[in-house]
N, CA, C and O atoms as CSV, one atom per row, in Angstrom:
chain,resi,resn,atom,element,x,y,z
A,1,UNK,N,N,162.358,67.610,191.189
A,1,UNK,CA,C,161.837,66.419,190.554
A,1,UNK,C,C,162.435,66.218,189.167
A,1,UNK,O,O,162.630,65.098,188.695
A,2,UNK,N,N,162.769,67.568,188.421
A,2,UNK,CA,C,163.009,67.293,187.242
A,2,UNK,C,C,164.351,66.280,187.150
A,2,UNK,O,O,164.410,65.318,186.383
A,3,UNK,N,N,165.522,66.723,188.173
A,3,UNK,CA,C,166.402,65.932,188.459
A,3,UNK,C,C,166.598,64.757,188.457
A,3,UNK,O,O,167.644,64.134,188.273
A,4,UNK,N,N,165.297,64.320,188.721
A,4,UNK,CA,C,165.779,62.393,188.924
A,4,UNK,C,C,165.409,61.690,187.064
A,4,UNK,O,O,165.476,60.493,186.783
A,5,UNK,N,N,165.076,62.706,186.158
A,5,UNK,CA,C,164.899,61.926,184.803
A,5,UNK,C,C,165.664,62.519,184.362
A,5,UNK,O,O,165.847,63.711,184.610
A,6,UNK,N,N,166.631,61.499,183.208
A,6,UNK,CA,C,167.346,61.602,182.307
A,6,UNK,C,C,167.214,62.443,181.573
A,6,UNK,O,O,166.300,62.136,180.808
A,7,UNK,N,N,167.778,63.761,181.253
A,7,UNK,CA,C,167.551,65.115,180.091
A,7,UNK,C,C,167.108,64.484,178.919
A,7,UNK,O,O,166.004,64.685,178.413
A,8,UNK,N,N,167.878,63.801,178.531
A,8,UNK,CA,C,167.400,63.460,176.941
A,8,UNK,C,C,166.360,62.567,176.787
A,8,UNK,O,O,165.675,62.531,175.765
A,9,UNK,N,N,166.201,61.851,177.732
A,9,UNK,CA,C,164.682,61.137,177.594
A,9,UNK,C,C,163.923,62.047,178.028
A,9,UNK,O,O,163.000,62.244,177.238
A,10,UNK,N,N,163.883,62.796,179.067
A,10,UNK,CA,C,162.758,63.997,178.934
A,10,UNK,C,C,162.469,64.556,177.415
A,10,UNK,O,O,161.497,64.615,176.661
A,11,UNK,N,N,163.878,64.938,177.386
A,11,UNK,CA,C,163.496,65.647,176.112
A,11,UNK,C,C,162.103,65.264,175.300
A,11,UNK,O,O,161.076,65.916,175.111
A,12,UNK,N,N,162.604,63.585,174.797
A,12,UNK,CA,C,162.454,63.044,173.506
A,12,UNK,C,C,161.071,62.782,174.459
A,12,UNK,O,O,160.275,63.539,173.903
A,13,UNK,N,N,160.396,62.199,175.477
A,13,UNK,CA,C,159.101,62.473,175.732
A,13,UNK,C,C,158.875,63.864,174.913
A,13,UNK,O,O,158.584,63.806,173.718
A,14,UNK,N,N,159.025,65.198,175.621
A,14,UNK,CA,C,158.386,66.384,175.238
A,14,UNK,C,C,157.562,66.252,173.730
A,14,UNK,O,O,156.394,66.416,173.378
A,15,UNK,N,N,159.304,65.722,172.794
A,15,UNK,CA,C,158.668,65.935,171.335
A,15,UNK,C,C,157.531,64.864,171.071
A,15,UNK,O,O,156.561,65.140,170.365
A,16,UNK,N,N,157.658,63.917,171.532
A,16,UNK,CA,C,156.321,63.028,171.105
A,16,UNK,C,C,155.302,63.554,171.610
A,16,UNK,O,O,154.353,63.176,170.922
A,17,UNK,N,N,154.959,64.193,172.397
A,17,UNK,CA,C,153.849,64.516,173.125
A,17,UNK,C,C,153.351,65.677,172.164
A,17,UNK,O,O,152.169,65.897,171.902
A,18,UNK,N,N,154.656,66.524,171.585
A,18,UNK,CA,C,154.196,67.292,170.592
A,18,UNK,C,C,153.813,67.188,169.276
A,18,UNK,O,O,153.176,67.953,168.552
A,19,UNK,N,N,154.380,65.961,169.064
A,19,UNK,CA,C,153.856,65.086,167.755
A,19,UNK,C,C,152.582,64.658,167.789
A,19,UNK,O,O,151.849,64.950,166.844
A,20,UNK,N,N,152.244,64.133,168.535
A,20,UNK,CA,C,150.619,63.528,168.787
A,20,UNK,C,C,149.534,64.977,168.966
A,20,UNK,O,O,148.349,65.038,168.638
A,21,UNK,N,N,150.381,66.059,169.588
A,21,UNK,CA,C,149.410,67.085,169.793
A,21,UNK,C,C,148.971,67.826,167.865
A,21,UNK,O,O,147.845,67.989,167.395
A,22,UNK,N,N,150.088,68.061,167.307
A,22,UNK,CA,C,149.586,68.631,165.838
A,22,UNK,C,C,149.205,67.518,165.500
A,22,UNK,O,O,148.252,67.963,164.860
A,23,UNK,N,N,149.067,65.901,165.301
A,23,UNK,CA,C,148.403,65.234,164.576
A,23,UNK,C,C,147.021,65.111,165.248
A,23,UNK,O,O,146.179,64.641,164.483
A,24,UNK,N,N,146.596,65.394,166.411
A,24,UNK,CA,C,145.406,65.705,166.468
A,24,UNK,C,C,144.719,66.931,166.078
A,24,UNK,O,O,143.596,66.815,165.589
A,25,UNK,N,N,145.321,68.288,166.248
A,25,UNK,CA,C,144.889,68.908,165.581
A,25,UNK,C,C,144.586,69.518,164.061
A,25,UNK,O,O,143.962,70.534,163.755
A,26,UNK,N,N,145.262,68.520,163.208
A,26,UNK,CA,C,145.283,68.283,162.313
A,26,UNK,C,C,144.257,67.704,161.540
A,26,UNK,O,O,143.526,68.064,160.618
A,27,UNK,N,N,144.431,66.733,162.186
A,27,UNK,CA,C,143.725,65.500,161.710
A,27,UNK,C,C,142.500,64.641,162.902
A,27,UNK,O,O,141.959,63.536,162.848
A,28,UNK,N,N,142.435,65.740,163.885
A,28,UNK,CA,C,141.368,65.687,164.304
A,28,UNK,C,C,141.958,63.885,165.736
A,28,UNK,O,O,142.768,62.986,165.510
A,29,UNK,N,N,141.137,64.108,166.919
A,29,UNK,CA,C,141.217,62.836,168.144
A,29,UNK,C,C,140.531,61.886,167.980
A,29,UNK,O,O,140.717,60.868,168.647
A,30,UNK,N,N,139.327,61.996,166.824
A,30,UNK,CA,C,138.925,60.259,166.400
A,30,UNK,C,C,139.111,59.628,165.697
A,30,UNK,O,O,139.139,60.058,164.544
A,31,UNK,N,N,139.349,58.246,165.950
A,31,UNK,CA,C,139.632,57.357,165.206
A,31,UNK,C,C,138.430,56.308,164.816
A,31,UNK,O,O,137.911,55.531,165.617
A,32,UNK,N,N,138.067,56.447,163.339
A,32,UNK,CA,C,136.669,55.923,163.152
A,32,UNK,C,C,136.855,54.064,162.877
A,32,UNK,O,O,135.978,53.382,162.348
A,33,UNK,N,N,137.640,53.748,163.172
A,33,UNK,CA,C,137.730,52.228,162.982
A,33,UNK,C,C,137.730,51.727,164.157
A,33,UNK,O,O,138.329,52.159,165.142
A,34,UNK,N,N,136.912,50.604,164.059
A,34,UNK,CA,C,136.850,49.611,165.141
A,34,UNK,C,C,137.843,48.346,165.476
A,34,UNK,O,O,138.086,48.036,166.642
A,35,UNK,N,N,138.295,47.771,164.561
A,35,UNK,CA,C,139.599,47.246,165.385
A,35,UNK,C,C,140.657,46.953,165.396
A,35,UNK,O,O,141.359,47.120,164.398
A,36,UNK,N,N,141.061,46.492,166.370
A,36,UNK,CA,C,142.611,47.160,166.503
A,36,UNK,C,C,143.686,47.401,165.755
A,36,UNK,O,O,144.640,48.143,165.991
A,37,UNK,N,N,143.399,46.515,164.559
A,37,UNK,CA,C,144.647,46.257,163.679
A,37,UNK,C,C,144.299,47.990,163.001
A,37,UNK,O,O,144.994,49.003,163.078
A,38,UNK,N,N,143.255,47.819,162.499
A,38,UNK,CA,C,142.495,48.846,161.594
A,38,UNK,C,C,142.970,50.213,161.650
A,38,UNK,O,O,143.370,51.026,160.817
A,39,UNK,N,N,142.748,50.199,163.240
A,39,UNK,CA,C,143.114,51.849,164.346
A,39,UNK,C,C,144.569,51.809,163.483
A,39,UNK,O,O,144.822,52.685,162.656
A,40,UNK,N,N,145.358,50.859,163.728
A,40,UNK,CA,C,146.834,51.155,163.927
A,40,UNK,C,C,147.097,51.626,162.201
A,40,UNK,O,O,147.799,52.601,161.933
A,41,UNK,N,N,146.455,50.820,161.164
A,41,UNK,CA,C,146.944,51.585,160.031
A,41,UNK,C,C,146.262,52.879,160.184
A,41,UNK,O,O,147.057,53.783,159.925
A,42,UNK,N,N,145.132,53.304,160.496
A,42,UNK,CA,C,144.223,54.398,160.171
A,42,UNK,C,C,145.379,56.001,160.939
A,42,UNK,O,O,145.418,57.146,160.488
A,43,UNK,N,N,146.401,55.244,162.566
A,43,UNK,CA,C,147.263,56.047,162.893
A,43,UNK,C,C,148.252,56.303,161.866
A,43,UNK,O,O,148.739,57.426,161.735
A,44,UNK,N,N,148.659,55.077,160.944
A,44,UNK,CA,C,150.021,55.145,160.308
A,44,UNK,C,C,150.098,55.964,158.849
A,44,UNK,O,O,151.004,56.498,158.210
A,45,UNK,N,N,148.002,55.692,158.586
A,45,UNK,CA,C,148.472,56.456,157.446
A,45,UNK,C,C,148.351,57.877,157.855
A,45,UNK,O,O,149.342,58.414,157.360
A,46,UNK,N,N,147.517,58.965,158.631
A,46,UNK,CA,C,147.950,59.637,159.091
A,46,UNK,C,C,148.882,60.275,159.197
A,46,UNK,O,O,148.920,61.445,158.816
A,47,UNK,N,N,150.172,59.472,159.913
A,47,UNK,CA,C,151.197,59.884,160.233
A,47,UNK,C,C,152.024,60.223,158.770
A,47,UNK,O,O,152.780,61.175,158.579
A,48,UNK,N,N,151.646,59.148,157.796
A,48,UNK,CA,C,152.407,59.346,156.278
A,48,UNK,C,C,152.224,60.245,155.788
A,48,UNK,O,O,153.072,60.966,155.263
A,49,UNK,N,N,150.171,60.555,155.885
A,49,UNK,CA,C,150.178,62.044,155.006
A,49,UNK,C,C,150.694,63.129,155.724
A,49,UNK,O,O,150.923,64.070,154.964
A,50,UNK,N,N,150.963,63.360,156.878
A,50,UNK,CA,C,151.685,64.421,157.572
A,50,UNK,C,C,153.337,64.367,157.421
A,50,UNK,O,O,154.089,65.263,157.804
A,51,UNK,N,N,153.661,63.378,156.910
A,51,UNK,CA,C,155.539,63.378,156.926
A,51,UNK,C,C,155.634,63.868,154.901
A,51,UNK,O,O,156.522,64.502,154.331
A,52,UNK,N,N,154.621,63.382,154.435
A,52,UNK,CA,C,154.825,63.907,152.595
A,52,UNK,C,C,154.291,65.534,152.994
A,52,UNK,O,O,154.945,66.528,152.678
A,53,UNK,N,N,152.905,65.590,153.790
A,53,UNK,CA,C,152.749,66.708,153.467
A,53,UNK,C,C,154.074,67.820,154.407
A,53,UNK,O,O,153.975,69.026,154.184
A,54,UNK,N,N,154.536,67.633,154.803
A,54,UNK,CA,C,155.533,68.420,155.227
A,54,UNK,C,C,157.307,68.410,154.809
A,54,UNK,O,O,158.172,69.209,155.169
A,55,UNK,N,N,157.488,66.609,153.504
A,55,UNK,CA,C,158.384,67.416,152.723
A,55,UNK,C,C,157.786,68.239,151.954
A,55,UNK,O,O,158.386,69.299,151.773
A,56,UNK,N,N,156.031,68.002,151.036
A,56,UNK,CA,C,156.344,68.679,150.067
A,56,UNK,C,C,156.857,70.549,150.531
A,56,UNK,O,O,157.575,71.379,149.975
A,57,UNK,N,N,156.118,70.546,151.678
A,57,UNK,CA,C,156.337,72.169,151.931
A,57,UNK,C,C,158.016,72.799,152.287
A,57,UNK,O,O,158.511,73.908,152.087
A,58,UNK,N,N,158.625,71.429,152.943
A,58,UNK,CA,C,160.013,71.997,152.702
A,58,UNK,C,C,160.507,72.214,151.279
A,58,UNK,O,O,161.167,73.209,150.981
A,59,UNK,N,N,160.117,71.092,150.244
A,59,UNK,CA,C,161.160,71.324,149.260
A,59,UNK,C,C,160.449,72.614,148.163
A,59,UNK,O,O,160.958,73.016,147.117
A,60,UNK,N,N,158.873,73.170,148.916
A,60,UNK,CA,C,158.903,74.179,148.338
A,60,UNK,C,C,159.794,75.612,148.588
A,60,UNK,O,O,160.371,76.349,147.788
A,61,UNK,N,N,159.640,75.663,150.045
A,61,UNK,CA,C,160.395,76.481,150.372
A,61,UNK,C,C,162.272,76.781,149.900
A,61,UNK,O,O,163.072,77.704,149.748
A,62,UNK,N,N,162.192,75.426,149.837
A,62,UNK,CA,C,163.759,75.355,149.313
A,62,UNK,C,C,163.993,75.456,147.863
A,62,UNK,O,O,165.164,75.595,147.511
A,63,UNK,N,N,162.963,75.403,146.856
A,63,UNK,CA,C,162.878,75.826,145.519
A,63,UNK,C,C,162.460,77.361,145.453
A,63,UNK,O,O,162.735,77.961,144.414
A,64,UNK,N,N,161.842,78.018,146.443
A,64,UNK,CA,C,161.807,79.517,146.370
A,64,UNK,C,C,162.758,80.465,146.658
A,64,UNK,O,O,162.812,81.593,146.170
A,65,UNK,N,N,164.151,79.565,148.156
A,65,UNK,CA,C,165.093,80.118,148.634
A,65,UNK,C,C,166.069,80.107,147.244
A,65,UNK,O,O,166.771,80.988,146.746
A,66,UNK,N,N,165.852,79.015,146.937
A,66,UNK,CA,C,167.856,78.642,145.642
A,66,UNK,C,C,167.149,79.617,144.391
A,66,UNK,O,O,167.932,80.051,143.545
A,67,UNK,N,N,165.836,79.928,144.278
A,67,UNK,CA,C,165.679,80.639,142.989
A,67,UNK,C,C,166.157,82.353,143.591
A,67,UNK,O,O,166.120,82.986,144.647
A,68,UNK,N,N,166.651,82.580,141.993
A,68,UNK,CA,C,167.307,84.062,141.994
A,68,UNK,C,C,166.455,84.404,141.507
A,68,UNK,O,O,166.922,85.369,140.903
A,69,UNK,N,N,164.676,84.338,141.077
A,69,UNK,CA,C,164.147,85.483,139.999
A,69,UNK,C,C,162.714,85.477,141.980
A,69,UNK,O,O,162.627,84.822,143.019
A,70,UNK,N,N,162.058,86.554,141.375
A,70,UNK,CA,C,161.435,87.044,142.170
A,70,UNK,C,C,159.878,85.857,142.060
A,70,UNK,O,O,159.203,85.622,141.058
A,71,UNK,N,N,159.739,85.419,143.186
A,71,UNK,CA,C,158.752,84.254,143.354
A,71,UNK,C,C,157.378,84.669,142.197
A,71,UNK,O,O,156.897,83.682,141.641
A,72,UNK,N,N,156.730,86.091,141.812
A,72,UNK,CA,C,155.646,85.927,141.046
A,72,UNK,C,C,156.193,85.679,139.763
A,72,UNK,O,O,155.314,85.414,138.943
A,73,UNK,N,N,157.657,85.672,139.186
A,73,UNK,CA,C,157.739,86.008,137.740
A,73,UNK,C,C,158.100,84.294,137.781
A,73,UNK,O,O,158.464,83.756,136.734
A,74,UNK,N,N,157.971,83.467,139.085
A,74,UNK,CA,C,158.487,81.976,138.706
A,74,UNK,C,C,157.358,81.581,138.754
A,74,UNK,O,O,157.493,80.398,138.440
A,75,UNK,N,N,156.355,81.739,138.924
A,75,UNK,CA,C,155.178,81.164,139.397
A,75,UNK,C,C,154.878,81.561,137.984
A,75,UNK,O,O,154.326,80.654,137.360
A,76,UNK,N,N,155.142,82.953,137.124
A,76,UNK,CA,C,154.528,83.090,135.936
A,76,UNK,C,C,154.882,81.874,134.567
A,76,UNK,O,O,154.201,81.296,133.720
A,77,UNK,N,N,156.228,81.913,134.923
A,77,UNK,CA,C,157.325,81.023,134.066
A,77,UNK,C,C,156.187,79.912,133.761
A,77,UNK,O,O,155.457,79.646,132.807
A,78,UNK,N,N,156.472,79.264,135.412
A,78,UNK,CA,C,155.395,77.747,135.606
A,78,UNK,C,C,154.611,77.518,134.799
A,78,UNK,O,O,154.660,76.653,133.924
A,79,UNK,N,N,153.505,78.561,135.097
A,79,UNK,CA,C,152.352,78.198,134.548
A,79,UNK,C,C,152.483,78.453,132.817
A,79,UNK,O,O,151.623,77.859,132.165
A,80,UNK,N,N,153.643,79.416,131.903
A,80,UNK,CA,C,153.711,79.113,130.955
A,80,UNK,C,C,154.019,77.802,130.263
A,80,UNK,O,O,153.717,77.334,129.165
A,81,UNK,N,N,154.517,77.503,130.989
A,81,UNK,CA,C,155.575,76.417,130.824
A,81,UNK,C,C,154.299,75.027,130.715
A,81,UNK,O,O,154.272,74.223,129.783
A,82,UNK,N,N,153.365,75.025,131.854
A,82,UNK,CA,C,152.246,73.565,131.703
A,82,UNK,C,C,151.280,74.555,130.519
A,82,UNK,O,O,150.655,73.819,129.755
A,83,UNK,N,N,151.123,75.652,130.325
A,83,UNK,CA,C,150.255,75.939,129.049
A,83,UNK,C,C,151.255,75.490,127.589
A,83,UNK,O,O,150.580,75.152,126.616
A,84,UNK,N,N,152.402,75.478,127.453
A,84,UNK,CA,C,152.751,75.183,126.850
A,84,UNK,C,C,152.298,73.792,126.296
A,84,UNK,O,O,151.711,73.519,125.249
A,85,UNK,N,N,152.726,73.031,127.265
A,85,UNK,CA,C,152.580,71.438,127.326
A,85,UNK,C,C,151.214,71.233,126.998
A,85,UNK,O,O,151.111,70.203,126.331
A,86,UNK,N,N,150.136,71.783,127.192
A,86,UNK,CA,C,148.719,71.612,127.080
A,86,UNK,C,C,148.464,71.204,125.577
A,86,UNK,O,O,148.030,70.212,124.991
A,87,UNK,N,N,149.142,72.965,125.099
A,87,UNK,CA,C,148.941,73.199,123.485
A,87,UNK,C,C,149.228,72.105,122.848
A,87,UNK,O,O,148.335,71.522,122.234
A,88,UNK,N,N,150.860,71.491,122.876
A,88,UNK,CA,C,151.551,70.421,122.444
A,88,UNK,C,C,150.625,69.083,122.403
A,88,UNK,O,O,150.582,68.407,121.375
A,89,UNK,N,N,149.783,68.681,123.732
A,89,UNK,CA,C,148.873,67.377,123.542
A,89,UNK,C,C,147.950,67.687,122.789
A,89,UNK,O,O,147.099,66.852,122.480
């Protein structure tokens, strides 16, 4: 059976099916708005906070990979760095 569908449209089914599966578990299978237009932003914003919240976590990861000092002494830096700024206001 698998034979008679196109590989790459299989494919690209699979991933949507897997897309909808973490945004429900995420963000949970109800949708508390009643109509239709409503549903569709209430899906879209959804979908937005899941596409920011998953650059911000890439471009953390990618600010921990390019750093050469050891992740607690950057995390120490950081937080000198906004106490600094505190003092200054």
């Amino acid at each position: 059976m698998i034979w008679e569908f196109d590989e790459e449209l299989y494919h690209n089914r699979n991933l949507a099916e897997m897309m909808f599966s973490v945004l429900k578990r995420k963000y949970g299978e109800e949708i508390r708005a009643k109509k239709y237009w409503n549903q569709l932003k209430e899906i879209k914003f959804k979908v937005l906070v899941h596409n920011i919240d998953r650059f911000a976590r890439v471009i953390f990861i990618i600010q921990i990979r390019i750093s050469t000092e050891p992740l607690f002494s950057a995390i120490l830096i950081m937080l000198q760095t906004k106490s600094d700024k505190n003092k200054e206001t």
